[in-house]
N, C-alpha and C positions, 0 to 999 in steps of 0.2 A: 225630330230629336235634337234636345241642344248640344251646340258644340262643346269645346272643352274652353273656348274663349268666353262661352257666355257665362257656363258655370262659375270660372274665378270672378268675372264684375259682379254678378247675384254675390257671393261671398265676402267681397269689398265691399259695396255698398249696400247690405244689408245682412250680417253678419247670422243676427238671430232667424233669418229666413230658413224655412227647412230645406231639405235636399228633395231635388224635382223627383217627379214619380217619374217610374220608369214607363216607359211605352207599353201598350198593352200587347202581348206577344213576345220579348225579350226577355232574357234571364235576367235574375235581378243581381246572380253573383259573376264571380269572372268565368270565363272561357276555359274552361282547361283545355279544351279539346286540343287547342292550338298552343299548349305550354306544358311538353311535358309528358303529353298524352295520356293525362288520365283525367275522370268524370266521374261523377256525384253519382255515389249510391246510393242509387235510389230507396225510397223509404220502403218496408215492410209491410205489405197490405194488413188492414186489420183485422180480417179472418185470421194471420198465423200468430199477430200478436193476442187474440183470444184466444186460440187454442194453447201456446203453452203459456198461457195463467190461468188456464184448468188443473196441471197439473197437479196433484197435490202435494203438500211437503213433507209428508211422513215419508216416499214413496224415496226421499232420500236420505232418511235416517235409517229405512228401515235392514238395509243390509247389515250397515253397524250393529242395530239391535240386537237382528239374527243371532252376528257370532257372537255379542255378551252372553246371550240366553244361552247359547250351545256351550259357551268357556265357563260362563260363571252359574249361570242358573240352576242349570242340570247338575254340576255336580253336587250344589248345597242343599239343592231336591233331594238328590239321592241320598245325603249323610243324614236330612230331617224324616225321610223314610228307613234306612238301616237303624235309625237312634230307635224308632218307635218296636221295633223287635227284637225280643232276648238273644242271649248267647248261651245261656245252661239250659240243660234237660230241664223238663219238666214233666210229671206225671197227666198225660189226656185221660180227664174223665171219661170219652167214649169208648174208646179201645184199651183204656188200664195198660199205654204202653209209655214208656219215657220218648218224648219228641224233642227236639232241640230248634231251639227256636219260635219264634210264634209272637201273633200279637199282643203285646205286653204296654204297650198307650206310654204314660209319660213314668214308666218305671225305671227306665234308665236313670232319668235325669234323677229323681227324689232320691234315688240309692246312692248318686254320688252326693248330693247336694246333704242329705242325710248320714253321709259316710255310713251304711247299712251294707252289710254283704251276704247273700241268700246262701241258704244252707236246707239240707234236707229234709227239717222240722221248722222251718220259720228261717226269717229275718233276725239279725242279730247285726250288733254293732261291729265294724271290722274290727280284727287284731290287730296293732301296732305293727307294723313293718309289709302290710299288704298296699297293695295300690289304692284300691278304696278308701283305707284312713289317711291318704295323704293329700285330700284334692284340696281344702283350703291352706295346710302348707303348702302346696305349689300355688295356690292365690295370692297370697300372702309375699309371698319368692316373688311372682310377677311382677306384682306392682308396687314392692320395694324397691327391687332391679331397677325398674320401669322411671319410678319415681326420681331414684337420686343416682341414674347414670344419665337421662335427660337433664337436669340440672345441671349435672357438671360440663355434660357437653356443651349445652345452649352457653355455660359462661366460659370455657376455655374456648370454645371454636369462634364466640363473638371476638373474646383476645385475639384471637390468630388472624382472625377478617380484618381487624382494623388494621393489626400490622402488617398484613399482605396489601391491603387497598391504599397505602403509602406508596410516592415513588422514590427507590431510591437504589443504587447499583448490585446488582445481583437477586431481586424481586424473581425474576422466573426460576431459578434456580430453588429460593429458598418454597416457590410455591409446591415445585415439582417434588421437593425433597419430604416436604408437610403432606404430601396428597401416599405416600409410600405405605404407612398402615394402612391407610382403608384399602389400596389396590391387594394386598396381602390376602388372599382364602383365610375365609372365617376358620376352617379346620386348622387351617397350617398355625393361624397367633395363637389358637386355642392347645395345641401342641409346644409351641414356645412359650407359652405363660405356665402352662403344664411344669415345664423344666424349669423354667427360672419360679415355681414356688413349689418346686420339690424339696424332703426335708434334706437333703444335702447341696438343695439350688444356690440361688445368686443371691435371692430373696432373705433369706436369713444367715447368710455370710456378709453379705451387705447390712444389714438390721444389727447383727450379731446375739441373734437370739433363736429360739429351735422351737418356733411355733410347725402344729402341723397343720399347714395350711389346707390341705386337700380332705382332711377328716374333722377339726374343730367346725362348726356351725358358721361363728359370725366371720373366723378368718378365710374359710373358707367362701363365704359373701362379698367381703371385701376385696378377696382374688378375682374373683369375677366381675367387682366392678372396676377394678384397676384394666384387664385388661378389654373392657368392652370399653372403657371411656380414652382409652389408646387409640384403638381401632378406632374409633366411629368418629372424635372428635373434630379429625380432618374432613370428615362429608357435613355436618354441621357450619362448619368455617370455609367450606367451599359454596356452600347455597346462604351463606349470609354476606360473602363477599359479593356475590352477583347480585345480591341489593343495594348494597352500598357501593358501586359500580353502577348505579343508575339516581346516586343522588347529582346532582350537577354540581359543579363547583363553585360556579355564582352564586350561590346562596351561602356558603362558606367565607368566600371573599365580601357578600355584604353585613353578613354578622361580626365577622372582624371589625370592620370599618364601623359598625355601630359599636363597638368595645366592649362585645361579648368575647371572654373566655374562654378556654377552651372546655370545661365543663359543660359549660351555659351554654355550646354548638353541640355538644356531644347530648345531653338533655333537651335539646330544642329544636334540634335539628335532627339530628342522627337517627335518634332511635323512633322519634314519630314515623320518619321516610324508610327506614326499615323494617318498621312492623311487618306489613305485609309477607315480605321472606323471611322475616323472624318466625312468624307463626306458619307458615307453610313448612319450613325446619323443621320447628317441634312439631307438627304436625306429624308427619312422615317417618321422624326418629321414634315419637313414642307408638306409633303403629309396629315400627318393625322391634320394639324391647317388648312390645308384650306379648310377640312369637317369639322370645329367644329359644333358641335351640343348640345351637351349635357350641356355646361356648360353655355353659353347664355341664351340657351331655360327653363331652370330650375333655375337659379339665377334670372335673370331680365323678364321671358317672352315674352309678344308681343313688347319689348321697341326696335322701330326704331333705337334710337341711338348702340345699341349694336347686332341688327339683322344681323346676316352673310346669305349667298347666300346659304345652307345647311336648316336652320330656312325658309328662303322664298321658302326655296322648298315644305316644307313639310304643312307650312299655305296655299297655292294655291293648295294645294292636294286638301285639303277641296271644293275648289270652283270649280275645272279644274283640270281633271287629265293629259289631253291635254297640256294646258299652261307651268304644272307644269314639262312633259317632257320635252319641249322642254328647260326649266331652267337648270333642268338638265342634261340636254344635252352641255349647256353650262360652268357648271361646271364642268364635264369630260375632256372638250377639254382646261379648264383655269389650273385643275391639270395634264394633259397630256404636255401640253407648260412649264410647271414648269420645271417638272420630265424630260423634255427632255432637256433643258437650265441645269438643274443640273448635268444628265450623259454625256451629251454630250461637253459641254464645262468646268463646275467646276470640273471635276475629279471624280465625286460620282460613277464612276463603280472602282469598289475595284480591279476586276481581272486583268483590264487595265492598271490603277495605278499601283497596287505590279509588272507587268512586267514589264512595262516600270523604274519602280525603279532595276531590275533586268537588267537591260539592260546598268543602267546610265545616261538613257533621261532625268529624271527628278527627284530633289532634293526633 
């Protein structure tokens, strides 16, 4: 074995020489045994390394799956199985007796989709002021709501992100104070906006004028989006500040430096590197306006002009719990069609987005 004298002259005088091979029988690393007192663990025979890459990999998805199917599956099973049978009497041909209920196939859906409502000689169009003549006014209601309270929130809450993602003294403060509507129960602002557009409220002492806000149609629309775009606009401007809290600032300080503007950073920078939470935002917000519920149903009540397809699910409970699934059934598959137009062609999947920005596919 060479010494440690020979090894440094080999190194000296022949630099590029490799290092001597070790004895046959000797470790080729150090010693732990004598530093420390620990030793190399040993490798894994490969009989255990085959066996778990047997395993297969569904066999760790599959509990997850389990509980969607049991949380989510089953119940939308069940509402596509209640939609498919009636809720009135009918006369059975073999017994000549009235039955309630029974297989009735896709009659639910054509009777709302047709605004029809059965009766004891035929089908007839509904009367005015029933449930059934109101299902595309509540469509209608939806995804007007839907339409221009997203809007406004996506442009007030991006306002309130920029000026939160500044630094400047009293930032936590004024975060905590901007986050206070949305922490608010939907009941309780739907209660308070109630009051402030009562006809002797704040709202038209303030205006000074005597609209009735809870019975005219469009003012009573625009009650509604006044206070949904109150409430909500802070959770909007809380998930677009956490994107623009992941642009870095070096990119800000070399746009400067090339004698970009601040447009020209807010355009070129900003809003590219934000996309991703931008559209995961609207994502999320327009999923939950096209179930509104709480704030129609408690502001203005049974009032047609402001009834969404949420509201006529839950008044036809009362009457058909039959009817009312298959309603719902029909709004599951109108926020399905959404949420699939948003991920799939507007960019709303984030992971998509950020790689193909990683890529250079898209600006």
């Amino acid at each position: 074995m060479l010494g440690g004298r020979d090894v440094v002259n080999r190194k000296v005088n022949n630099p590029a020489a490799p290092p001597p091979s070790p004895v046959v029988g000797t470790s080729p690393g150090p010693d732990r045994g004598r530093v420390g007192g620990r030793h190399r663990v040993p490798a894994p025979p490969a009989a255990a390394v085959e066996t778990r890459r047997k395993v297969p990999v569904w066999m760790f998805v599959a509990p997850s799956m389990l509980v969607l199917a049991v949380i989510i599956l089953y119940p939308l099973g069940r509402a596509v199985w209640m939609s498919l049978h009636g809720d009135s009497k009918r006369l059975d041909p073999e017994t000549g007796r009235f039955v309630t209920g029974g297989f009735v196939g896709i009659e639910n859906y054509t009777r709302w989709i047709t605004q029809t409502c059965n009766t004891a000689t035929g089908s007839i169009p509904c009367p005015p002021g029933t449930l059934g003549s109101q299902f595309w006014q509540s469509i209608f209601n939806t995804f007007f709501f839907t339409v221009v309270t997203v809007s406004l929130e996506t442009v007030i809450g991006f306002a309130m992100a920029v000026v939160m993602a500044k630094s400047f003294r009293g930032r936590g403060l004024l975060r905590a104070s901007v986050l206070v509507p949305w922490a608010i129960p939907t009941a309780v602002t739907a209660k308070l906006w109630f009051f402030i557009f009562a006809n002797d409220g704040a709202a038209n002492k303030l205006l000074g004028t005597d609209y009735l806000w809870t019975a005219d149609p469009w003012p009573a629309r625009f009650a509604i989006i006044v206070a949904d775009v109150w409430k909500t606009a802070p959770f909007m401007a809380l998930l677009i500040l956490a994107g623009l809290q992941m642009i870095p600032q070096d990119v800000y300080e070399a746009a400067k430096v090339d004698g970009a503007n601040a447009w020209q950073r807010f355009k070129m920078i900003t809003l590219p590197l934000v996309k991703p939470a931008l559209m995961v935002a609207i994502l999320f917000r327009t999923m939950d306006a096209l179930r509104m519920y709480d704030l129609p149903a408690i502001m203005m009540g049974s009032n047609p002009a402001t009834s969404t397809i949420s509201v006529l699910v839950v008044d036809q409970m009362r009457q058909g719990s039959n009817s009312a699934s298959a309603l719902s059934t029909i709004t599951f598959l109108l926020i399905f069609a959404v949420a699939f137009v948003l991920v799939r062609f507007l960019g709303a999947n984030a992971v998509s987005t950020q790689e193909k920005q990683r890529k250079g596919e898209v600006v």
